[in-house]
C-alpha positions in Angstrom: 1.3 6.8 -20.5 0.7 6.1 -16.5 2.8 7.7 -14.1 5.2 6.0 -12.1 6.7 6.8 -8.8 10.4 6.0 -8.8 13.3 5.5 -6.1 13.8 8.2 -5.0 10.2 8.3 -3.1 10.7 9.5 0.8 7.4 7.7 1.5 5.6 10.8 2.4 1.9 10.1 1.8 1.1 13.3 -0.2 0.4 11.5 -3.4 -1.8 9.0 -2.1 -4.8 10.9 -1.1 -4.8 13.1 -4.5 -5.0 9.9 -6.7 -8.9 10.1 -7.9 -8.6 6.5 -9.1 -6.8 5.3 -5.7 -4.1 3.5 -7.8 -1.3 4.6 -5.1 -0.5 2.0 -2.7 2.1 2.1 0.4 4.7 0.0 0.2 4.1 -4.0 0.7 0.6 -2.7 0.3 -1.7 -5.1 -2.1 -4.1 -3.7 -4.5 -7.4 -3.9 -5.7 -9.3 -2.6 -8.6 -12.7 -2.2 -6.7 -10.7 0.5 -4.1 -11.8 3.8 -5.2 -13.7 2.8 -8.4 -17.0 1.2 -9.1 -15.2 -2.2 -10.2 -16.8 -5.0 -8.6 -13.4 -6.9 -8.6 -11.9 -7.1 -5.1 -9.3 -10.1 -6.2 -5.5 -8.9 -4.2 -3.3 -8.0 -6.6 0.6 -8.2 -5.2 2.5 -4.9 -4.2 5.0 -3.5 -6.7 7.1 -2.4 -4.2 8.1 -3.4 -0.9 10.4 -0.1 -0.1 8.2 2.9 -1.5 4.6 3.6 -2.4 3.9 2.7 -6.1 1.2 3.4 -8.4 -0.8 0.3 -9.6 -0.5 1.1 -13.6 -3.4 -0.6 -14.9 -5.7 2.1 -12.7 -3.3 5.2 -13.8 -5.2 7.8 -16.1 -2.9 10.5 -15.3 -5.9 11.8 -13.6 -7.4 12.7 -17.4 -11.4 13.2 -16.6 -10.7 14.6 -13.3 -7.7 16.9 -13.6 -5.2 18.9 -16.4 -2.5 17.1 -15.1 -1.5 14.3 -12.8 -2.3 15.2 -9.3 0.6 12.9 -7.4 3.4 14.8 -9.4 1.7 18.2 -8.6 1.8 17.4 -4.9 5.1 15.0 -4.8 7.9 17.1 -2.8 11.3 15.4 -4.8 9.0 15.2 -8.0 9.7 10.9 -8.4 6.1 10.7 -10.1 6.8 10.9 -13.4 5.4 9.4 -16.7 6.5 5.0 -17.3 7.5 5.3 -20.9 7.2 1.7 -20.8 3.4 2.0 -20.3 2.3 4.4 -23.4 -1.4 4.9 -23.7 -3.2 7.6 -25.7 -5.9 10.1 -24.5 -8.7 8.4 -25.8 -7.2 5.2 -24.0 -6.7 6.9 -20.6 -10.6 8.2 -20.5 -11.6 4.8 -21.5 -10.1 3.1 -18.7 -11.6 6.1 -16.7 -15.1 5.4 -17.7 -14.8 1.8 -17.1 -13.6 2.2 -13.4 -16.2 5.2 -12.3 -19.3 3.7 -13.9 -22.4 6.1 -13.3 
């Protein structure tokens, strides 16, 4: 399942950089899939929040490929990056999505 920052985010920045798919955005912050990845698509996708940083879902991999667990809740300091159980995806899925945003 992707990870999902909740409320209780102090907006500290320490997740952002750690995300190897850059799917963490500051708040009011639009996304894109081509930041970080080699995705072509630079379309603006709107910000999920507007009052904390947030964690575009559809680039989460809870870093699978890159580390053994997700990076954002290993360096989040109130531990509010934890897994959307409304966004359930299975191994095989995560390092799908992985290998279709970091082409070689």
């Amino acid at each position: 399942m992707a990870i999902k920052i909740t409320d209780d985010c102090i907006n500290c920045e320490a997740c952002e950089p750690e995300c190897p798919n850059n799917a963490i955005y500051a708040p009011e912050e639009s996304w894109k899939f081509s930041d970080g990845t080699t995705m072509s698509d630079d379309s603006e996708k709107e910000a999920v929040s507007d009052e904390f940083f947030y964690i575009a879902t559809d680039k989460c991999t809870e870093c699978r490929g890159f580390n053994e667990e997700p990076a954002c809740a290993a360096v989040c300091p109130v531990d509010c990056c934890v897994p959307d159980e409304d966004i359930v995806e299975t191994e095989t899925e995560l390092l799908a999505k992985k290998s279709f945003m970091h082409r070689d």
